[in-house]
N, C-alpha and C positions, 0 to 999 in steps of 0.2 A: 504494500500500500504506500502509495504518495506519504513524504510526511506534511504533518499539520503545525501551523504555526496559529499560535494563539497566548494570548495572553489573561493573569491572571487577578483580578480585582480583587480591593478589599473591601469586604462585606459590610453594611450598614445597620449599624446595631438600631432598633426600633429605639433607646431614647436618643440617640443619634439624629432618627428622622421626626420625632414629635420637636427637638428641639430647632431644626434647622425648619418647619415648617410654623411655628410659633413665633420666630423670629420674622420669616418674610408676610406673615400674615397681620402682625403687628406692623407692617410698613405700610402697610394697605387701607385706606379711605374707607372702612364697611361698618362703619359704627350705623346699626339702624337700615342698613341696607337691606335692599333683598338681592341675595344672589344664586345664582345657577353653574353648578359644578358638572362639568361633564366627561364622562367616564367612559370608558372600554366596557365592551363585554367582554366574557370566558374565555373567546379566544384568541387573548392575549394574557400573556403570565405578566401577573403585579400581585402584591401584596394589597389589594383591596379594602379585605373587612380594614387591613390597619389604619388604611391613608382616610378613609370614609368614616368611621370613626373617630378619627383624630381631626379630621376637621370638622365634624361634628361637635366635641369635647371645645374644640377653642375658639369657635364660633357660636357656639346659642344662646351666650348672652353678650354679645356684642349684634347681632344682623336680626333684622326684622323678621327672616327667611333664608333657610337653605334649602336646594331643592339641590337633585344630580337627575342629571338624562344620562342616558345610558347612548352612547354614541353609536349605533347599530351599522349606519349605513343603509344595505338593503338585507341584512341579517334579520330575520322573524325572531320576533318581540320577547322577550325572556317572559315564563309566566311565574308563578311565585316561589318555587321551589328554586328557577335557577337563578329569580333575583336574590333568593335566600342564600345559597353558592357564590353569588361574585359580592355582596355586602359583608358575609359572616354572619348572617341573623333573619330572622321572617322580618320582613318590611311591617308589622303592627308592632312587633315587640321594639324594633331599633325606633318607632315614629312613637311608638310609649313611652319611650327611654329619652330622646329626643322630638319632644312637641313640634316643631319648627320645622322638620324635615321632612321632605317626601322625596319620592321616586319617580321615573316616567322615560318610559319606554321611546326611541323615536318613531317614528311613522313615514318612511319618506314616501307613499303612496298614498298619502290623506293629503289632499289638498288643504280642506280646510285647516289642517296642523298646520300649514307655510305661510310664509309671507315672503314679498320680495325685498331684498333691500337695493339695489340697482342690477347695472348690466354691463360687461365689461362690452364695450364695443369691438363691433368687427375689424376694423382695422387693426389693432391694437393686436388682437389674436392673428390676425395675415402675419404681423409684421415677424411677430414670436414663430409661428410654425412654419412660416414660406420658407425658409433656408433646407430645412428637415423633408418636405413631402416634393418640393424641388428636386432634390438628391434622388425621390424612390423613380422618379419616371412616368407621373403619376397622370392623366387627363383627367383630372379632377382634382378637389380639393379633399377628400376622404370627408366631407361634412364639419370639415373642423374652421373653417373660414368663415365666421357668421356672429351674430349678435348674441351674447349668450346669457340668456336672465340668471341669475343669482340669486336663489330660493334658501330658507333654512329656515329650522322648525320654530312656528309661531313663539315657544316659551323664551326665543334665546331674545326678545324686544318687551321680554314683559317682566325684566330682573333689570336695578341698575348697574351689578356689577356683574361680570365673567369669569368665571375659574375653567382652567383645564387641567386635567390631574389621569396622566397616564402614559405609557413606557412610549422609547422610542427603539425601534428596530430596523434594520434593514426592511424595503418592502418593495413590491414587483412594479407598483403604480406609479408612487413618487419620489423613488428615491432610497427616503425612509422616512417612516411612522413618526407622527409628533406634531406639536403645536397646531398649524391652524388647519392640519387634515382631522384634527376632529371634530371642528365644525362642518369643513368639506374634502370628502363627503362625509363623514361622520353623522352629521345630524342635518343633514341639506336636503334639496329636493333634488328629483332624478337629473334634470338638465344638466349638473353641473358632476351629479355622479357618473352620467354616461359620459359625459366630456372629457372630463380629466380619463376615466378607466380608457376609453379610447384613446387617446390621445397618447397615454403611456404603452398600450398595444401597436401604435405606429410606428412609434419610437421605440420601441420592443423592447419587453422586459429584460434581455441579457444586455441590454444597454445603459439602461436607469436604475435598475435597483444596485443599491450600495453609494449612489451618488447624491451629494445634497442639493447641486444647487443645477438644475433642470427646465424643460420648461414646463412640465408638470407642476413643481413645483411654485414655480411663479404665479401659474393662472391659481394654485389651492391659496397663495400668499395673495394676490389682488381681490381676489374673493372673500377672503377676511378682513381685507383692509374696510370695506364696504359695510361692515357691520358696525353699528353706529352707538357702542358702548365701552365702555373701561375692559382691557381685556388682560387678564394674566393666565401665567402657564404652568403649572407642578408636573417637568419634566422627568421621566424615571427610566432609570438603566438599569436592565436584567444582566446577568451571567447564570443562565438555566433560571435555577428557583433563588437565586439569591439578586438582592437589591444590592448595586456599586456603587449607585450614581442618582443624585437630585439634586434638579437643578432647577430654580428662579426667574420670574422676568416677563418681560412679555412675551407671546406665542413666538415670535422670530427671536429673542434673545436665547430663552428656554431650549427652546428646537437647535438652534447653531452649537451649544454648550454641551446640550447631550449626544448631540453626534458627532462629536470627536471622541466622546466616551466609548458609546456605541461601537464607531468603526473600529476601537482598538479591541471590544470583548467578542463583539458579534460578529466580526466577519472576519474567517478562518483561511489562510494563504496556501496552497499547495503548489508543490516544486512541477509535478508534472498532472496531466490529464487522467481521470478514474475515467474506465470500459464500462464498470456499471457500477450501479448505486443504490444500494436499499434504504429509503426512506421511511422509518418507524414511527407511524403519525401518531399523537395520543389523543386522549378522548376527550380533548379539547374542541377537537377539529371533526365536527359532526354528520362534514358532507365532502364531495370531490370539492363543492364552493369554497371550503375553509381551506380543506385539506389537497389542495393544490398547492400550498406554498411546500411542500416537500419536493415538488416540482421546480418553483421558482429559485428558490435559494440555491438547489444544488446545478442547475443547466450550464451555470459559466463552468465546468469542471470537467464537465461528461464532453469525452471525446466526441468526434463527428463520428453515427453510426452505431454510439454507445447505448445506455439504457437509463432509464430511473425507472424504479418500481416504487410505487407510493401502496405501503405495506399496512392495510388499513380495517382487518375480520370485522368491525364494530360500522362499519360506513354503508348504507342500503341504499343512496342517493347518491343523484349528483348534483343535484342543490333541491333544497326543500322550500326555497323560492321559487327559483326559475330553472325548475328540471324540465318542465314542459318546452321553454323552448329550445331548451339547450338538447333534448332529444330532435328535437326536428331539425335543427342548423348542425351538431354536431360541431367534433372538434375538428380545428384545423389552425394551419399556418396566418399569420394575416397576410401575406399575399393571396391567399385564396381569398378571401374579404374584397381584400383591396383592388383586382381584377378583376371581382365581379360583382363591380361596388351596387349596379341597378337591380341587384338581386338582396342585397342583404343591408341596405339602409335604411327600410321599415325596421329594421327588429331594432330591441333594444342595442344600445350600442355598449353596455355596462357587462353584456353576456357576450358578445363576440368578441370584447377584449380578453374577457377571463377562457372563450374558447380556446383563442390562439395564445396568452399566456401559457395555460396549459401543456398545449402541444408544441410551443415552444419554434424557436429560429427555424427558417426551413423558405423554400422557392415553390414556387405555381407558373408551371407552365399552360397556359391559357390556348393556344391554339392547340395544344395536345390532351388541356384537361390533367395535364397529370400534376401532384401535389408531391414535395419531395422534402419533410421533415426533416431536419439535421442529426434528431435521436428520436429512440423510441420510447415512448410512456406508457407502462404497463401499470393497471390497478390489481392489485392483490386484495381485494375489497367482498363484502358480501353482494356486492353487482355482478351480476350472470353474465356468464361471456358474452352470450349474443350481444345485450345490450350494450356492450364493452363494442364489439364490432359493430355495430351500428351509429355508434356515435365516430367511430375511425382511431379508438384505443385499444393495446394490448390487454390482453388476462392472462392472471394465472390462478390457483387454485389457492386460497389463503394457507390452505389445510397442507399444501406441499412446501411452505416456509417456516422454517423454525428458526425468528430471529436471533432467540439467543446461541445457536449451533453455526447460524453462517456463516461462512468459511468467509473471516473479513481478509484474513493474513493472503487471500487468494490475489496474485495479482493482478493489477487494476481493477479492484473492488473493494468497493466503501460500504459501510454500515453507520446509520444516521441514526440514534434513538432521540427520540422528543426530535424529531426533525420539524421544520417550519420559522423555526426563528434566527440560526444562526446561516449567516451566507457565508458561502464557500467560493472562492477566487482564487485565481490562478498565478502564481508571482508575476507580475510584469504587464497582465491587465491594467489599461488606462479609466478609472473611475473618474476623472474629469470631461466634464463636459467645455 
């Protein structure tokens, strides 16, 4: 096996973090306030019940109101048990314990949850992506040249102040996780989730993730500039289950600070290229929708022709959103998108990103029709082969993998456990944009 280079952080002892969040919280205008904390769901590792808690504890008798949203995205709505899971407590006993606070789900499919706060103009976006869809060849603009409203959920205009409180990581969309991607898409309306999710499918995920500053990124940054309140950020850095790193400030301060954290724990250097790769997803990751990041983080690694298997017995979807249309589009390259762009511009544009993330770098030859991935993505999943070939992904039988047995020490083969959050690169890889 390639070796791995990584490094190793010091852990954050819990009075460590009630102290450093008591301090930047006392710097903060919230006396009598109401404000709105917004949070990750399950799948993403943080220490939750602590931080939710803990600013519970040093706010309810200073703010009028704490409320958290639950930053979903297009992830389906946590119901009691699992908001019971990412707080530490049933939402009656913690709103017993704490009068002041409550919970709430986001909705980016209820209208009436949104409201708009502007629109970033079309030009403005030409200026940013014309260099990028120039370069592909493109007789079109792939839908990304146009007026783009700016939507996010009604409660984030009905607090006077803003909290953000959740990790940052490598990620396939923008770079990486953090600051003002938990408003968008985090808690936004579709327009701006299918935008960006597209947008980073053009620019293709073995391109942007691990990078900060993108142009993904910029449209998720103009988008929160646009939201017309006091904003702060409680940035957090994993290594597996342990807390390294929190850090302060506003959503672009916070966001900058943790990822140089981030890129030193999360993202792992290999001297040469792995043949194949077993990705041991946990049961964080509850569909192909989550549980494709065992895909994303490992693809810069896996030679041309190699494999990733996303090693998943517990997964019976492929998204418990949008499995319907992801059955009928099916995975594929985005040049297959992009070539046959009058075919696939009705659909959502949030799920042909995550199609072709999945399936990862690859060409479309259009007057032959033929589609020609760079590796293979097998699912070792409780998804039935067929369905596996009908969507245009591998299978294998969960029941013929015994993660703990496989043979890692085998030449160019890797073994991933808790796969999905740390990315893997290649020495000499350019993460600059």
């Amino acid at each position: 096996m390639a070796a791995v280079k990584t490094q190793k952080a010091m852990v954050l002892e819990e009075r460590t973090v009630v102290e450093c969040l008591e301090s930047f919280l006392a710097s903060l205008p919230l006396k009598g306030q109401r404000v709105l904390t917004v949070i990750p769901d399950r799948t993403r590792t943080a220490p939750m019940p602590l931080l939710v808690r803990t600013l519970a504890e040093l706010l309810q008798d200073r703010v009028s109101r704490l409320d958290f949203l639950v930053a979903l995205g297009t992830h389906p709505p946590l119901d009691e048990e699992g908001m019971a899971a990412l707080i530490g407590a049933r939402v009656a006993d913690f709103s017993a314990r704490y009068p002041k606070v409550g919970f709430f789900n986001h909705s980016w499919d209820n209208p009436n949850g949104l409201v708009q706060v502007g629109t970033i103009p079309r030009e403005e976006l030409e200026s940013l992506v014309r260099p990028y869809l120039d370069s592909l060849g493109l007789d079109h603009d792939a839908g990304l040249v146009r007026d783009l409203a700016v939507r996010v959920n009604r409660k984030v205009l009905e607090y006077d102040h803003l909290l953000v409180c959740g990790p940052t990581f490598p990620h396939e969309v923008v770079g990486f996780s953090g600051g003002n991607k938990y408003f968008f898409p985090g808690v936004s309306g579709p327009e701006v989730i299918n935008y960006t999710h597209w947008l980073g499918a053009v620019l293709t995920s073995y391109r942007v993730i691990g990078t900060r500053r993108n142009p993904v990124r910029r449209v998720v940054d103009w988008a929160g500039s646009l939201i017309d309140r006091p904003k702060h950020c409680i940035s957090l850095v994993m290594q597996g289950e342990d807390l390294v790193g929190l850090f302060t400030g506003t959503p672009e301060e916070a966001f900058e600070q943790a990822c140089d954290l981030s890129a030193q724990v999360n993202i792992r250097w290999l001297e040469r290229p792995i043949r194949q790769v077993l990705s041991v997803m946990p049961p964080m990751y509850d569909d192909i929708w989550t549980a494709a990041k065992g895909m994303y983080k490992l693809e810069p690694v896996v030679e041309e022709g190699g494999e990733v298997i996303i090693y998943a017995p517990h997964i019976q979807e492929f998204s418990y959103t949008h499995g319907k249309v992801l059955e009928e589009v099916g995975y594929h390259v985005v040049p297959y998108f992009l070539h046959q762009w009058e075919r696939f511009y009705d659909y959502p544009w949030a799920v042909l990103a995550h199609s072709s993330h999945l399936r990862g770098v690859g060409d479309y030859d259009r007057e032959r029709r033929r589609e020609t991935p760079r590796i293979q993505v097998t699912l070792a999943t409780a998804i039935d082969r067929e369905r596996c070939r009908k969507v245009g992904l591998g299978y294998v039988d969960p029941a013929q993998i015994d993660p703990v047995r496989w043979e890692v020490q085998a030449p160019g083969r890797l073994k991933v456990p808790k796969a999905g959050e740390v990315l893997y690169r290649l020495q000499g890889q350019n993460l600059d944009w």
